[in-house]
mmCIF file as gemmi writes it, N, C-alpha and C atoms, coordinates in Angstrom:
data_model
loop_
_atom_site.group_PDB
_atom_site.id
_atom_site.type_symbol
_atom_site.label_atom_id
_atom_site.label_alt_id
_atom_site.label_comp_id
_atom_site.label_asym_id
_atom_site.label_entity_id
_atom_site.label_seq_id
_atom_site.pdbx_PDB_ins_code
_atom_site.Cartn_x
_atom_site.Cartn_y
_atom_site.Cartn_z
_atom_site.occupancy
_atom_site.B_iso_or_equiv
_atom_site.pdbx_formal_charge
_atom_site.auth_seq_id
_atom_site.auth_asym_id
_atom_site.pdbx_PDB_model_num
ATOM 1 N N . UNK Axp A 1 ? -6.083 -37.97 7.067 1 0 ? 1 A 1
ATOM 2 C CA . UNK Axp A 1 ? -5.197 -36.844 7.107 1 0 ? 1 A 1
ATOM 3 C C . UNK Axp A 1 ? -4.968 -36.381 5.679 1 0 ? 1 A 1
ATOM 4 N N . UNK Axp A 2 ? -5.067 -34.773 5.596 1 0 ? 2 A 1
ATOM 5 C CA . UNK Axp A 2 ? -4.823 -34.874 4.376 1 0 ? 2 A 1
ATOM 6 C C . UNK Axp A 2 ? -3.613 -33.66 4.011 1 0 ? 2 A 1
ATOM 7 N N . UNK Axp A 3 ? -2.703 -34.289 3.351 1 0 ? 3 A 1
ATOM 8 C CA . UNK Axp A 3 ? -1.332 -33.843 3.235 1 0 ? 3 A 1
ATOM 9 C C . UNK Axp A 3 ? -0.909 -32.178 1.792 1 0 ? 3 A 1
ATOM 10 N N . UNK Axp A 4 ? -0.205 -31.5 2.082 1 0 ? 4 A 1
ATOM 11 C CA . UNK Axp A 4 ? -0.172 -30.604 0.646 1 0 ? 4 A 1
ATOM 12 C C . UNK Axp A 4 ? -0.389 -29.296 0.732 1 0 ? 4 A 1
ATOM 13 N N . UNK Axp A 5 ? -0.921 -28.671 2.529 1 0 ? 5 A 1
ATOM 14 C CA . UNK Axp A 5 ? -1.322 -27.557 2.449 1 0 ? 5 A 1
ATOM 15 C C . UNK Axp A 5 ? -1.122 -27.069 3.252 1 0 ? 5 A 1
ATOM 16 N N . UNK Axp A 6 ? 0.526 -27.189 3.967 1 0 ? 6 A 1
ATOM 17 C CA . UNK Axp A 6 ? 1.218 -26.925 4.683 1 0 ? 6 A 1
ATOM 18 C C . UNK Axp A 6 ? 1.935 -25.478 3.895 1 0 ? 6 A 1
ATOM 19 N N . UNK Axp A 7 ? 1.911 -25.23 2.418 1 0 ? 7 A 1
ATOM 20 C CA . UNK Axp A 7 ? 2.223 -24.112 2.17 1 0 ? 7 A 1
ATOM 21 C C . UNK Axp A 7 ? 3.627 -23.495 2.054 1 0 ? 7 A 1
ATOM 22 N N . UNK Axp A 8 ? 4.428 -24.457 2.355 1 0 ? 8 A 1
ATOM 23 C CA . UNK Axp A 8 ? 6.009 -24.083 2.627 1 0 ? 8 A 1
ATOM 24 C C . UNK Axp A 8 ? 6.685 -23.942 1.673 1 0 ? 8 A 1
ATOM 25 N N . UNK Axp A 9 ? 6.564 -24.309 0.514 1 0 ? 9 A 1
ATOM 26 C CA . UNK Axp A 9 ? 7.215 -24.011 -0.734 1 0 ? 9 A 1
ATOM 27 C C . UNK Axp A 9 ? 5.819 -23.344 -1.723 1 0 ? 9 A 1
ATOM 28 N N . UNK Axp A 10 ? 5.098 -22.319 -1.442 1 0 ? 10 A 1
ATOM 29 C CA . UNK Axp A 10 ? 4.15 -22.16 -2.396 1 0 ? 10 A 1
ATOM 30 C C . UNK Axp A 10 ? 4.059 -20.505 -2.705 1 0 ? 10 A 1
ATOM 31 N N . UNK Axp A 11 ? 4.074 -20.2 -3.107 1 0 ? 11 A 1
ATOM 32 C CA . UNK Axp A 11 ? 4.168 -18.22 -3.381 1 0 ? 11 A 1
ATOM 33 C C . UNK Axp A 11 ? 3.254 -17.57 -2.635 1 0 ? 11 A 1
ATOM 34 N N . UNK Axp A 12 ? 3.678 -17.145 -1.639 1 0 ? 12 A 1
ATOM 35 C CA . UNK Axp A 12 ? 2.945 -16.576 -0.598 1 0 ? 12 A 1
ATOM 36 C C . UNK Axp A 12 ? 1.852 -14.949 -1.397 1 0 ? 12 A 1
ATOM 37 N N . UNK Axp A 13 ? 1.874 -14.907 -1.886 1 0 ? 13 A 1
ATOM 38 C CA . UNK Axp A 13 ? 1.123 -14.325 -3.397 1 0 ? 13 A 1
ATOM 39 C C . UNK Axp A 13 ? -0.207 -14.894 -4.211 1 0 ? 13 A 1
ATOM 40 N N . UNK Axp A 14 ? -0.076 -16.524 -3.359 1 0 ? 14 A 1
ATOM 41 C CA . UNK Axp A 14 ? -1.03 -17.358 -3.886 1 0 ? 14 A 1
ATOM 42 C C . UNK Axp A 14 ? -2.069 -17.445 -2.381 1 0 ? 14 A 1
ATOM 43 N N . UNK Axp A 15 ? -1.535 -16.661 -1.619 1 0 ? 15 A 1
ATOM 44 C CA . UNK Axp A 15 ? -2.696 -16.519 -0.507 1 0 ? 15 A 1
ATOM 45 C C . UNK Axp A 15 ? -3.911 -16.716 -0.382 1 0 ? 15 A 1
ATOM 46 N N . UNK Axp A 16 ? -4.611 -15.97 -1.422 1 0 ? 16 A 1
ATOM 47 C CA . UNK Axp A 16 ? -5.634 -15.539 -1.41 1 0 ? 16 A 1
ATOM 48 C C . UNK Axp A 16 ? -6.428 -16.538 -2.223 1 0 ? 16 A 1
ATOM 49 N N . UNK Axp A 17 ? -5.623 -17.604 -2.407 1 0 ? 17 A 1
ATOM 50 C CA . UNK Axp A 17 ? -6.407 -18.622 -3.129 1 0 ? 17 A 1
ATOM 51 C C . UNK Axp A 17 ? -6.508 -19.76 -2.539 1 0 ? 17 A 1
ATOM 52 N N . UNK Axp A 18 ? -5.931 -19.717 -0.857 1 0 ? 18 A 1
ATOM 53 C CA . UNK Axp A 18 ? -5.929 -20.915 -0.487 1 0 ? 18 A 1
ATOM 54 C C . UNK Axp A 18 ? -6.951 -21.567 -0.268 1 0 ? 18 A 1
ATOM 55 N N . UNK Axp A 19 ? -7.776 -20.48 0.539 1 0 ? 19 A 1
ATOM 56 C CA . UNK Axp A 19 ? -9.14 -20.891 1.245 1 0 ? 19 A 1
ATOM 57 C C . UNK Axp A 19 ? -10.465 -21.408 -0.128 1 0 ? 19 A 1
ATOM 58 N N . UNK Axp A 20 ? -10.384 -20.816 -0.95 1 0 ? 20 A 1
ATOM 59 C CA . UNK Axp A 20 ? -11.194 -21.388 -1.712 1 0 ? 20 A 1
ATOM 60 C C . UNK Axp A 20 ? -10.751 -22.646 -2.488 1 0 ? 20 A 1
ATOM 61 N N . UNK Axp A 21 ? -9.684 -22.978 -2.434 1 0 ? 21 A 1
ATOM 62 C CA . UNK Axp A 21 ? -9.439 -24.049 -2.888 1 0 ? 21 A 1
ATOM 63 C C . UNK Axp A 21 ? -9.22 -24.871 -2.148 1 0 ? 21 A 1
ATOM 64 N N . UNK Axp A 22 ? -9.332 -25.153 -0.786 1 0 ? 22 A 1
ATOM 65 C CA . UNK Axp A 22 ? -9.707 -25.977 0.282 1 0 ? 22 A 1
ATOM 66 C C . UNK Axp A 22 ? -11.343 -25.779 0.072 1 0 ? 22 A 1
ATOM 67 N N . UNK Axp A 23 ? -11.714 -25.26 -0.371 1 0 ? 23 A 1
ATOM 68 C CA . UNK Axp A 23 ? -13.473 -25.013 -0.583 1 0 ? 23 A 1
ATOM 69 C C . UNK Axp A 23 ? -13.915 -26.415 -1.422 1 0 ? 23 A 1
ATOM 70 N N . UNK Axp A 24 ? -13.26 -26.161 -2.763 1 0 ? 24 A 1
ATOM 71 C CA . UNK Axp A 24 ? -13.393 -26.966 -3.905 1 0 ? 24 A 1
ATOM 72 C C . UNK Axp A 24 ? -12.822 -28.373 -3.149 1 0 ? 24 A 1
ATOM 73 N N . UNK Axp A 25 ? -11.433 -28.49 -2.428 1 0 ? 25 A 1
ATOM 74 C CA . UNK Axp A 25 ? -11.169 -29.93 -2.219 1 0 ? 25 A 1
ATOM 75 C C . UNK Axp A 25 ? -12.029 -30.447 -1.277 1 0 ? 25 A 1
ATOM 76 N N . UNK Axp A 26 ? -12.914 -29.813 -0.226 1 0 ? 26 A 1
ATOM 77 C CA . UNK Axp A 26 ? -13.609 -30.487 0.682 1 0 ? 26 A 1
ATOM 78 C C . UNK Axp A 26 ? -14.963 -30.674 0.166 1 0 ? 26 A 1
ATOM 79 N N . UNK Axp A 27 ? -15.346 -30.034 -0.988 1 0 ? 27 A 1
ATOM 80 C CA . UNK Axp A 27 ? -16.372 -30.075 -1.955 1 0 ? 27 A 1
ATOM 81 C C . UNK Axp A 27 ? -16.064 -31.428 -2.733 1 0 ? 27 A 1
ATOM 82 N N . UNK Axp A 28 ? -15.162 -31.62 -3.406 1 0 ? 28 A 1
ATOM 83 C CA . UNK Axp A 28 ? -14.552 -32.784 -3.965 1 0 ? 28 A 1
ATOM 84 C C . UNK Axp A 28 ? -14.826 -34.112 -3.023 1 0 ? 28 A 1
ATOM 85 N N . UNK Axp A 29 ? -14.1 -34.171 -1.982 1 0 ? 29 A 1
ATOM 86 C CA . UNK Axp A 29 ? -14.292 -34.876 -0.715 1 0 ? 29 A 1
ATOM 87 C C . UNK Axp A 29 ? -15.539 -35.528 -0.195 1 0 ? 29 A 1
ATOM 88 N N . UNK Axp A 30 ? -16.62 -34.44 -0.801 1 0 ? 30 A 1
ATOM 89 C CA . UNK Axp A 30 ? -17.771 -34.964 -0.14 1 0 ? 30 A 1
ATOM 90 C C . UNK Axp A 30 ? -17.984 -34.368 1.361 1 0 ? 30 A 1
ATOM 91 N N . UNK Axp A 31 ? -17.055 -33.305 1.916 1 0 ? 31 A 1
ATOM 92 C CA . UNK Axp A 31 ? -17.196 -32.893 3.389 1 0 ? 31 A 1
ATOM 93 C C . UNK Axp A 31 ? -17.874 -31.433 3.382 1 0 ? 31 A 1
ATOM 94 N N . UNK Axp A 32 ? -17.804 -31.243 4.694 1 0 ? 32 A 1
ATOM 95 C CA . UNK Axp A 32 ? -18.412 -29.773 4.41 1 0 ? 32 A 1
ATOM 96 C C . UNK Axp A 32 ? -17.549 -28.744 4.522 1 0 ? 32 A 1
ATOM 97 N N . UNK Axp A 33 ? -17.642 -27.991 3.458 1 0 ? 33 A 1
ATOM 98 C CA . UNK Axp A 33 ? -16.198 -27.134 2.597 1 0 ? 33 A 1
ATOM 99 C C . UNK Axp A 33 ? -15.913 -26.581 4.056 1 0 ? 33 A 1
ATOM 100 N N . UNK Axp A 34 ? -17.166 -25.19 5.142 1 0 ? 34 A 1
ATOM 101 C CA . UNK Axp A 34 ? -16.476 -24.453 6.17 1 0 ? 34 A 1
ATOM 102 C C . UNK Axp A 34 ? -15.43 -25.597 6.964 1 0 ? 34 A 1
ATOM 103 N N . UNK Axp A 35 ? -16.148 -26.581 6.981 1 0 ? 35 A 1
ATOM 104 C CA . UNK Axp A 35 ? -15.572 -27.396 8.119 1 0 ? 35 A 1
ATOM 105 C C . UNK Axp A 35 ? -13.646 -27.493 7.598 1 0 ? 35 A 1
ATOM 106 N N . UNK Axp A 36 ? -13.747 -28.008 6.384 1 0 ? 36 A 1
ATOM 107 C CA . UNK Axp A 36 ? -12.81 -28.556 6.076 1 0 ? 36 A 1
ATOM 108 C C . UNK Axp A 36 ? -11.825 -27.802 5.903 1 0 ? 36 A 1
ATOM 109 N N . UNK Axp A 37 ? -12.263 -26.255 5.943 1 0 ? 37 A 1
ATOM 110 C CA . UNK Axp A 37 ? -11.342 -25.299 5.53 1 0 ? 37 A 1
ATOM 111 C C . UNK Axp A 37 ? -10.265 -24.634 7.173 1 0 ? 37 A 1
ATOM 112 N N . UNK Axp A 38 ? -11.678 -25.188 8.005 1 0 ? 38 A 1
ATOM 113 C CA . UNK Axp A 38 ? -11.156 -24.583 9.079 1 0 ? 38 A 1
ATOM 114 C C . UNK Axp A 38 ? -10.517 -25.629 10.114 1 0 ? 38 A 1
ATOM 115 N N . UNK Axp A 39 ? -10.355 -26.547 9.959 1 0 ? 39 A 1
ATOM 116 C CA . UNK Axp A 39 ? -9.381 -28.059 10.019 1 0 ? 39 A 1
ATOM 117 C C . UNK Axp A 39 ? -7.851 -27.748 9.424 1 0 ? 39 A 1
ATOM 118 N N . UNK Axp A 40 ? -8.137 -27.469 8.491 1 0 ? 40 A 1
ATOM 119 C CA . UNK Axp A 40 ? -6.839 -27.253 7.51 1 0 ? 40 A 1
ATOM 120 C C . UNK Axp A 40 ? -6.031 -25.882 8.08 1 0 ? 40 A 1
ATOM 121 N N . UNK Axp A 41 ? -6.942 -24.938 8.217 1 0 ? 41 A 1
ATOM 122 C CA . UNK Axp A 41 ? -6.279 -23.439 8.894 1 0 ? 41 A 1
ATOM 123 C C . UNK Axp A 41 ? -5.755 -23.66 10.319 1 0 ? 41 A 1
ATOM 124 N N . UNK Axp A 42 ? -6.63 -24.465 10.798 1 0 ? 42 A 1
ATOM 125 C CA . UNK Axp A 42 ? -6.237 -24.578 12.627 1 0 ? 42 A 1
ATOM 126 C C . UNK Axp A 42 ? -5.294 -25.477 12.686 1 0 ? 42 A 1
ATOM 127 N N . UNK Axp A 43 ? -5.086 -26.134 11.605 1 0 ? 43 A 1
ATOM 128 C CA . UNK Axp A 43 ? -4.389 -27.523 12.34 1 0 ? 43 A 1
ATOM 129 C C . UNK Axp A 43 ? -2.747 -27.113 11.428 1 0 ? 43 A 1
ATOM 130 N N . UNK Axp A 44 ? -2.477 -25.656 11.038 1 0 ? 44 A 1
ATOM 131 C CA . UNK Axp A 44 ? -1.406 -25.61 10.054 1 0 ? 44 A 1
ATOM 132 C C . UNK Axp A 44 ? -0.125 -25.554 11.085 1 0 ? 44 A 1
ATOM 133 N N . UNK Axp A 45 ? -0.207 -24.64 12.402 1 0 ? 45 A 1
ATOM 134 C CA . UNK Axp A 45 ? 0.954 -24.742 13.009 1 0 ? 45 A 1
ATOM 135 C C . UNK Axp A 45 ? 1.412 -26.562 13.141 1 0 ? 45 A 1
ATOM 136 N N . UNK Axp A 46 ? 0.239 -26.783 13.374 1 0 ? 46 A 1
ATOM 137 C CA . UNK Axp A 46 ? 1.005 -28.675 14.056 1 0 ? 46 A 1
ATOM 138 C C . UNK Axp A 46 ? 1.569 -29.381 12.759 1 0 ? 46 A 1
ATOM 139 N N . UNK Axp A 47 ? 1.072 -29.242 11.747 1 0 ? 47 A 1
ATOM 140 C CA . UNK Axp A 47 ? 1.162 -30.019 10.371 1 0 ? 47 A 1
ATOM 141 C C . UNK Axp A 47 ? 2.644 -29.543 9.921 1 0 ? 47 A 1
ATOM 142 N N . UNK Axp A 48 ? 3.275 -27.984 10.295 1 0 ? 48 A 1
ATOM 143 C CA . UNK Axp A 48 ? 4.408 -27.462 10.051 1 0 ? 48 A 1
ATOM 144 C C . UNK Axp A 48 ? 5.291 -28.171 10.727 1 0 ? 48 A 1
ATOM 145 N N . UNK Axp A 49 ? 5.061 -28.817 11.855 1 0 ? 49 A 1
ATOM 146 C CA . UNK Axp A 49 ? 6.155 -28.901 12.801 1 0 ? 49 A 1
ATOM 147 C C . UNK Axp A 49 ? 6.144 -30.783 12.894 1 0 ? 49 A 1
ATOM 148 N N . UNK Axp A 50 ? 5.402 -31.173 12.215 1 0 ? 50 A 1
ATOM 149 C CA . UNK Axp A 50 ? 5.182 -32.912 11.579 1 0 ? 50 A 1
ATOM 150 C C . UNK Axp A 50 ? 4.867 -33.401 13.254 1 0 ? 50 A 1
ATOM 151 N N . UNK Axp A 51 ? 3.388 -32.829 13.689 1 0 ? 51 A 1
ATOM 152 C CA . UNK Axp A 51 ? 2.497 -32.98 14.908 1 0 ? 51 A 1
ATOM 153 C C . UNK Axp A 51 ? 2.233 -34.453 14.96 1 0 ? 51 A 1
ATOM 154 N N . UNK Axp A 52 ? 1.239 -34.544 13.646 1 0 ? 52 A 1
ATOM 155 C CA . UNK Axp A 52 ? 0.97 -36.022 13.152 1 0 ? 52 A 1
ATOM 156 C C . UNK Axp A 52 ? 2.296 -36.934 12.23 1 0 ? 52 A 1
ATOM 157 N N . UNK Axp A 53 ? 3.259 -36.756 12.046 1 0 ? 53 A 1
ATOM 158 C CA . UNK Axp A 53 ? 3.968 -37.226 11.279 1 0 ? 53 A 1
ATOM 159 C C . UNK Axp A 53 ? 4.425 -36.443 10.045 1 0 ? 53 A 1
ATOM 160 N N . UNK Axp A 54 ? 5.697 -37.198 9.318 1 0 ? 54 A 1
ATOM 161 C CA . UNK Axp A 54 ? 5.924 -36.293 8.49 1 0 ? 54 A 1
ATOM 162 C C . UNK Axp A 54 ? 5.704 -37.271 7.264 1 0 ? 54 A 1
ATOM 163 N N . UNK Axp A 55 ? 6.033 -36.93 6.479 1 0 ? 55 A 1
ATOM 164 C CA . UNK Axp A 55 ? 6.001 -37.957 4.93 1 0 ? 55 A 1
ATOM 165 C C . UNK Axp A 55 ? 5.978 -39.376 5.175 1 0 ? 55 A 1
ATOM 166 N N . UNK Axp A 56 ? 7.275 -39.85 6.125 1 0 ? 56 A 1
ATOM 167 C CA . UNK Axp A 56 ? 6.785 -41.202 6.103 1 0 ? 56 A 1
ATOM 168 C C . UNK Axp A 56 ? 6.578 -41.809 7.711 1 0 ? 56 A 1
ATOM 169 N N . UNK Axp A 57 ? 6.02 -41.467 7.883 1 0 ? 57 A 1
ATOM 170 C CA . UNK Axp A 57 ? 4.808 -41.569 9.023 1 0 ? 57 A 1
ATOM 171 C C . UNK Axp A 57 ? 4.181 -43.048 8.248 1 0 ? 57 A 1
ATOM 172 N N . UNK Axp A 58 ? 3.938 -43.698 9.289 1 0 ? 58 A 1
ATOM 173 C CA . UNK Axp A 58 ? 3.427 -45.386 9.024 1 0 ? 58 A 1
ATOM 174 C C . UNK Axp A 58 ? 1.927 -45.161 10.06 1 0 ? 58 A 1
């Protein structure tokens, strides 16, 4: 799971930089950037609402 891009405190101004920088982190990762980008986009309502857990989730 990977945590930080839930977006809730971030300048909604910085929009346009999200997706490529989910590019670079799934590049980083070793995954495949579309994949990883579109994991991260689909899965933002559940991640808002702590689907999988929230911070301290065990």
């Amino acid at each position: 799971m990977i945590f930080g891009y839930v977006g809730t405190l971030t300048d909604p101004g910085a929009e346009e930089y999200r997706e490529p920088l989910a590019h670079r982190t799934g590049e980083l990762l070793g995954v495949c950037r579309p994949r990883f980008w579109e994991a991260l986009a689909g899965s933002f309502g559940e991640r808002t609402v702590r689907v999988h857990g929230g911070r301290r989730a065990r």
